[in-house]
ZAZADREN-793827 format. One line per 10 residues: number of its first residue (from 0); for each residue x, y, z of N, C-alpha, C. Coordinates in steps of 0.2 Angstrom, whole numbers. Example, Ala and Ser with C-alpha at 12.3 -4.5 7.8 and 13.67 -1.06 7.14 Angstrom:
BEGIN
0) 66 -28 39 62 -22 39 66 -16 39; 64 -11 35 68 -5 36 64 0 39 $
END
This chain:
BEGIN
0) 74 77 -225 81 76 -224 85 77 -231; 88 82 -230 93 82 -235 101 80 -235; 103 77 -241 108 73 -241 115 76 -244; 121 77 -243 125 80 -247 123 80 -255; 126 83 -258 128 79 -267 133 74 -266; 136 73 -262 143 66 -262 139 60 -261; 135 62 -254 132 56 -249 128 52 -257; 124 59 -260 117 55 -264 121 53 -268; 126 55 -272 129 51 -279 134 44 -278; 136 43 -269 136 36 -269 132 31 -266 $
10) 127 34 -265 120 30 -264 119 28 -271; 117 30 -277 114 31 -283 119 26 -286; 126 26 -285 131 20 -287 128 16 -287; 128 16 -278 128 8 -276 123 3 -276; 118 9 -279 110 7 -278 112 2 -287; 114 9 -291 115 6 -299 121 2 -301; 125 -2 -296 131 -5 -299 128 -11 -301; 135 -14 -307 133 -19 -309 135 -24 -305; 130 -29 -302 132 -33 -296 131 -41 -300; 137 -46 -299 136 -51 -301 134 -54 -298 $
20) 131 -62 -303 126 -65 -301 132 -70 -294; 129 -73 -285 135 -75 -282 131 -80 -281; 134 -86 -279 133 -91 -278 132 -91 -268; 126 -89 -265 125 -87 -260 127 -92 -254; 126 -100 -256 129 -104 -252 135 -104 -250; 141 -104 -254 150 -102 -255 151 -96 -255; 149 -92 -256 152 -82 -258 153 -78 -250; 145 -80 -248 143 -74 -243 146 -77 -236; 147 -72 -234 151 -74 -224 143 -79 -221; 145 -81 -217 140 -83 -213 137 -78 -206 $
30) 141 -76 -205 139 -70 -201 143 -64 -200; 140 -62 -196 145 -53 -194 151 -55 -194; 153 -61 -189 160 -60 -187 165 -61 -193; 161 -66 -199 164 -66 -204 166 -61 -210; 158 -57 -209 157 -52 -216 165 -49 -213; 165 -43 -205 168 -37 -205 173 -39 -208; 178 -43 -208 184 -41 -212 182 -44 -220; 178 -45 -221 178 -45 -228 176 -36 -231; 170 -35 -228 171 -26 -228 174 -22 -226; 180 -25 -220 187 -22 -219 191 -21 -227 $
40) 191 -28 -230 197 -28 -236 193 -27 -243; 188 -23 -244 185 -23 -251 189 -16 -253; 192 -17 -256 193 -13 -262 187 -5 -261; 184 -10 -269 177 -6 -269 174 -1 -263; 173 -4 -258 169 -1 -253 174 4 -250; 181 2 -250 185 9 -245 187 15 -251; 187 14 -257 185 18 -262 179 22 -265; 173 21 -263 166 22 -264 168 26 -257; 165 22 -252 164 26 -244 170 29 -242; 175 30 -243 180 31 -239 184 26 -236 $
50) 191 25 -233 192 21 -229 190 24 -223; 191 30 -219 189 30 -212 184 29 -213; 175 30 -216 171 28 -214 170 24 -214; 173 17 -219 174 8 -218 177 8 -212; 181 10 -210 187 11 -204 180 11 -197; 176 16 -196 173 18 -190 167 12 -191; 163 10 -197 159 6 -197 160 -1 -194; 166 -4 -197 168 -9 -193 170 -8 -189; 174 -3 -184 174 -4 -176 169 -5 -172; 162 0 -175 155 -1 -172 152 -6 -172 $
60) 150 -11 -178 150 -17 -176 153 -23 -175; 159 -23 -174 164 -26 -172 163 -25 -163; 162 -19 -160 161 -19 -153 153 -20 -153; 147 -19 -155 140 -21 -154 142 -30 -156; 143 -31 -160 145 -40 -161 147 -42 -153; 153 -39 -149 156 -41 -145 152 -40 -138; 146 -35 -138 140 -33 -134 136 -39 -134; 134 -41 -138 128 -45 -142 131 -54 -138; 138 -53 -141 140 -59 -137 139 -61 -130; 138 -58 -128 139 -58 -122 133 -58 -117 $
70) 128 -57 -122 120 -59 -119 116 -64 -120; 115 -67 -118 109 -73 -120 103 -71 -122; 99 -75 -125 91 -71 -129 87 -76 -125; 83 -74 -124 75 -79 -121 76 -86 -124; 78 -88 -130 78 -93 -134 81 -99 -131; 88 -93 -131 93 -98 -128 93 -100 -119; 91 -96 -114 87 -98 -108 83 -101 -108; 77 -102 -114 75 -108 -114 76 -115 -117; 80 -113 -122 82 -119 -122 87 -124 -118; 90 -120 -115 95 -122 -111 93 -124 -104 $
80) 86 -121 -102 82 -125 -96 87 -124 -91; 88 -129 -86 89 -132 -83 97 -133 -82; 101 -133 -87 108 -133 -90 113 -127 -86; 107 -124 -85 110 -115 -82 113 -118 -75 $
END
């Protein structure tokens, strides 16, 4: 597979940027529903990627999140037994 010149030179950024040290408890979202708008409003990333491909990114899994919600996993049937 080959890769544009643009695509590889901002893989190669983001592979070599200087990334601080985060405090992973307090920094990071706790899940998807939290991360997307935080990779909705990053600066950096709508600058790097573009905004419409931040823009298409986050409607994709913003609707697979909304997919996802709405099925139960084996886990949760069993855990919930009887409760159904």
């Amino acid at each position: 597979m080959t890769c544009s010149p643009d695509f590889a030179e901002i893989m190669i950024a983001i592979a070599t940027a200087d990334i601080p040290d985060y405090d992973l408890e307090s920094t990071f979202p706790n899940d998807l529903g939290e991360a997307l708008p935080v990779v909705e409003l990053n600066d950096e990333l709508n600058e790097s990627l573009g905004r419409d491909f931040v823009d298409v990114f986050v409607s994709v899994k913003r609707a697979k999140l909304r997919d996802y919600m709405k099925m139960m996993t084996q886990w949760e049937v069993g855990y919930l037994g009887s409760a159904l």
